[in-house]
N, C-alpha and C positions, 0 to 999 in steps of 0.2 A: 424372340423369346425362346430358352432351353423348353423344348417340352418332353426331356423325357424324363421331369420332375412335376407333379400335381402340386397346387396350393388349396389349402384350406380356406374357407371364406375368412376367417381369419387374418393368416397371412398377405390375404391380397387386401386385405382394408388396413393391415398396419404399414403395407409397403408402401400404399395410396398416402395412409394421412403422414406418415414420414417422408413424402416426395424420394424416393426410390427410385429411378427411373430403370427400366428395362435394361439400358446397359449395364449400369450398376449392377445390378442382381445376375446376370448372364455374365459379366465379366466374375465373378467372385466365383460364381456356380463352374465356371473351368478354370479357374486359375487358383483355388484357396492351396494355401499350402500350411492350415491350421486346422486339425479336425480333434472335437474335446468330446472324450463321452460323457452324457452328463447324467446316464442311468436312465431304468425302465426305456430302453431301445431309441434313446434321441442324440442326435449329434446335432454341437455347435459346428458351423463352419466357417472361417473367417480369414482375411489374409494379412498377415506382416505389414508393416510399413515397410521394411528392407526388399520383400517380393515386388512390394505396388512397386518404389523407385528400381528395381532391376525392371518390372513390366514397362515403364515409360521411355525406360533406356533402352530396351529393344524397339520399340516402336508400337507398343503390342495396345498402349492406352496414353489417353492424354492426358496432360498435366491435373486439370481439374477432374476429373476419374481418379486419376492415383492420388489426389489428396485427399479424397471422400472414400476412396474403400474402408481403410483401413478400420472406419468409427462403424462398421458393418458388418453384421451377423448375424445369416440363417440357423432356426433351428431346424433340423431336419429330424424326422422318424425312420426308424428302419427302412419300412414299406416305401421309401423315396418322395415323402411328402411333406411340402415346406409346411412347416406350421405357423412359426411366426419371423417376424423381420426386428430382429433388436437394432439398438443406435449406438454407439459409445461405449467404453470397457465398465462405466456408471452401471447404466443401463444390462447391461452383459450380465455383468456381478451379481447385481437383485435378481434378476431369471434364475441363475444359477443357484442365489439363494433358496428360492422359494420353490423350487422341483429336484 
């Protein structure tokens, strides 16, 4: 696991009840090449589909990893702490509505 990002109890109960697993989240946490500010000091962070398929074509993830990042996204705070675990660009969109 990245640890030199903190999670909110939060974050780790939505990462848990979404089945998230550790790579998941580690792979995205060094590889996002999507970062959205979304105000008041929090960033989404999340990765392409075209990154995932270049990541699988280097060797860097496996097929079912780079099918599943893509629908995934940290929100992050300044201070480097996950706060929550969204699913889906659905899911993404209403976050970003409602903050």
């Amino acid at each position: 696991m990245n640890r030199s990002l903190e999670y909110t109890p939060h974050a780790w109960q939505r990462k848990n009840e979404r089945c998230k697993t550790d790579i998941l989240v580690d792979t995205l946490l060094c590889n996002f090449d999507r970062d959205i500010y979304l105000g008041r000091g929090r960033w989404a962070w999340s990765l392409s589909r075209e990154w995932c398929r270049e990541l699988q074509r280097l060797g860097m993830v496996s097929a079912a990893v780079a099918e599943r990042l893509p629908s995934l996204a940290l929100i992050v705070s300044e201070d480097g702490r996950v706060i929550t675990v969204v699913r889906g660009t659905t899911e993404f969109g209403r976050y970003c509505e409602r903050h």
